[in-house]
N, C-alpha and C positions, 0 to 999 in steps of 0.2 A: 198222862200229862193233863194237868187240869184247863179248864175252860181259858183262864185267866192266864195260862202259860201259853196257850195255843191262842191269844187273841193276843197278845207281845211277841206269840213268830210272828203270824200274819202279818203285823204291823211293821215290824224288821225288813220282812220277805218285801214287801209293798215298796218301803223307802228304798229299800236297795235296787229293785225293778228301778223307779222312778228316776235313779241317779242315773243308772247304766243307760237308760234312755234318752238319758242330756248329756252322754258322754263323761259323767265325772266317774272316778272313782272311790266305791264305798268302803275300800281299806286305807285312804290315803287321808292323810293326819295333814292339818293345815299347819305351816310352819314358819317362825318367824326367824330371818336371818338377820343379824346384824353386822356391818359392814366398816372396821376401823380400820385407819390406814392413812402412812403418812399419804399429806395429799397432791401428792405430782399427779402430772397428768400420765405420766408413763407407770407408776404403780395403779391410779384409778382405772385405767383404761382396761387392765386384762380382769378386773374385778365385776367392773360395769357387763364386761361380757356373759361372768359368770352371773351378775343378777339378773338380766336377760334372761338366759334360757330359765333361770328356778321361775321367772314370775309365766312365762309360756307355757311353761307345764298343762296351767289350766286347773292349777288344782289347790288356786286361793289365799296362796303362797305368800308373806309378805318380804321383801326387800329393802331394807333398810340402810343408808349411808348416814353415819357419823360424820358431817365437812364444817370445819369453819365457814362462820359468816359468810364471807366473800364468795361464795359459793349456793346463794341459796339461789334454788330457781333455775341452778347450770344444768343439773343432770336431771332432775325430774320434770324439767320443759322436753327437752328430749328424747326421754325414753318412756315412754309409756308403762307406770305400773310400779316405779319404782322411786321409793319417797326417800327423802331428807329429814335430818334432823340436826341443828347447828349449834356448834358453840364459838365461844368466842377466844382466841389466842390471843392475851392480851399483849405480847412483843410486836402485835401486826399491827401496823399502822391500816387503821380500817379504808384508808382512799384505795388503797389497793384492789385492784379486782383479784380474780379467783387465784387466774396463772404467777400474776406478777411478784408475788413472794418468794418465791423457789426461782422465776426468772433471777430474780437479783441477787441471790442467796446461792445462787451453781458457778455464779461468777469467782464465787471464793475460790475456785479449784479449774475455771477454764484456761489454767497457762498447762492443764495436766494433760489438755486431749490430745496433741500429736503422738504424746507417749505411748510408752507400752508396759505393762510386768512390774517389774520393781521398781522401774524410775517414776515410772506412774505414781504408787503407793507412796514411795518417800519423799515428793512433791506435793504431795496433796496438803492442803490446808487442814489442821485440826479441828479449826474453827467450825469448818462445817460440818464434819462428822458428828462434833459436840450437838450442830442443830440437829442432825438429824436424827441424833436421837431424844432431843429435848421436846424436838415437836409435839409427840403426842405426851408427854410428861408431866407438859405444863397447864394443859386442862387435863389430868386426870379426875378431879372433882366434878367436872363439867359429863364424863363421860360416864361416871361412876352415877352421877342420877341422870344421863339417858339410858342407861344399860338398865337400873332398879326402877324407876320412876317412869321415863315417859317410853320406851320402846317395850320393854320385859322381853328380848328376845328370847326363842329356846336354842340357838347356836349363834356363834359370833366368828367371821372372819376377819383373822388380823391383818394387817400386811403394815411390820413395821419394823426398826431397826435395833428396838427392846423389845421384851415382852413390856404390856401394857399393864401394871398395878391394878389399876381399874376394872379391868377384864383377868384375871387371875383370883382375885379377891371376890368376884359374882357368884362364882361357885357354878358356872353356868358350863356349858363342851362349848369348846372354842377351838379353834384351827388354823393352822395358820400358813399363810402364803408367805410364798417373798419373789416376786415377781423381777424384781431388780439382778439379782445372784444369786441361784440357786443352790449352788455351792456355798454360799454360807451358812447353808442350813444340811449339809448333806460331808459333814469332816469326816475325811476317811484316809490313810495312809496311801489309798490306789488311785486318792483323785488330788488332783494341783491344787494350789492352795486358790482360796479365793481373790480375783482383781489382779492376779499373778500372769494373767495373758499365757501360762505355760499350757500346752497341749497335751492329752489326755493320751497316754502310753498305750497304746494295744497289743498286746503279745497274740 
């Protein structure tokens, strides 16, 4: 081994000492998540968890949410480590705070909650399905230069009621949640259908 390959171990061997002794890890790859998702509070909440622990790791991690406007300053006042990046949905009426658009918008479908099963399903308003999947739709431009332009993440989690155009077209690993019904992403002839209230057979 020459002089000059044994002075790039040394140096190797050194930093990696170094790191082991502040507790980090010198195989672990710093990694940027990005974080899209319709924005209730009942779909953000089990996501927010999961940016929690990647940013505790300790190991440099960044955590990234995609939220509408109305939203800036909700989640990274709170959680320590874990940033925002906004756009703007232009059907919102901006006086709105963060909650209040999905307040006013689940009202479409609250004659369905005493139900159950199908009567549930064939009461429901279309109107809001249509939003629910329009929400993220309708800034796709908006997401498609945070995604290139201002985050560059290396993995993106979805949690939404389409796939996202804008996150499919990145060309980036993406994964996706659905925190809402898990059964709409798990069709299988052994499990109920989804929003169906039927109970899961066990032989």
């Amino acid at each position: 081994m020459s002089n000059r390959h044994k002075g790039c171990e040394s140096s190797n061997l050194l930093k990696v000492k170094n790191m082991s002794a502040k507790g980090e890890n010198p195989n672990q790859q710093q990694v940027t998540v990005l974080f899209v998702a319709v924005d209730m509070v009942g779909i953000l909440n089990p996501l927010i968890a999961v940016a929690e622990q990647l940013v505790a790791t300790g190991g440099g991690h960044r955590a990234v949410f995609a939220l509408e406007r109305a939203w800036a300053s909700q989640i990274s006042s709170q959680y320590a480590g874990i940033e925002e990046v906004l756009y703007t949905d232009p059907k919102r009426d901006p006086a709105l705070k963060a909650k209040q658009f999905w307040t006013e918008t689940i009202k479409m479908v609250e004659n369905t909650f005493p139900l159950e099963g199908v009567a549930k399903v064939s009461a429901a308003n279309p109107a809001f399905r249509i939003e629910l999947f329009d929400a993220l739709l309708r800034v796709d431009d908006q997401l498609a230069e945070i995604i290139e332009k201002k985050v560059k993440p290396d993995v993106i989690v979805v949690d939404a009621f389409v796939t996202v155009p804008a996150v499919w077209h990145s060309g980036r690993p993406w994964v996706r949640a659905f925190s809402t019904a898990p059964l709409r992403i798990a069709s299988s002839p052994l499990l109920p259908p989804h929003s169906s209230g039927m109970k899961l057979q066990v032989f």
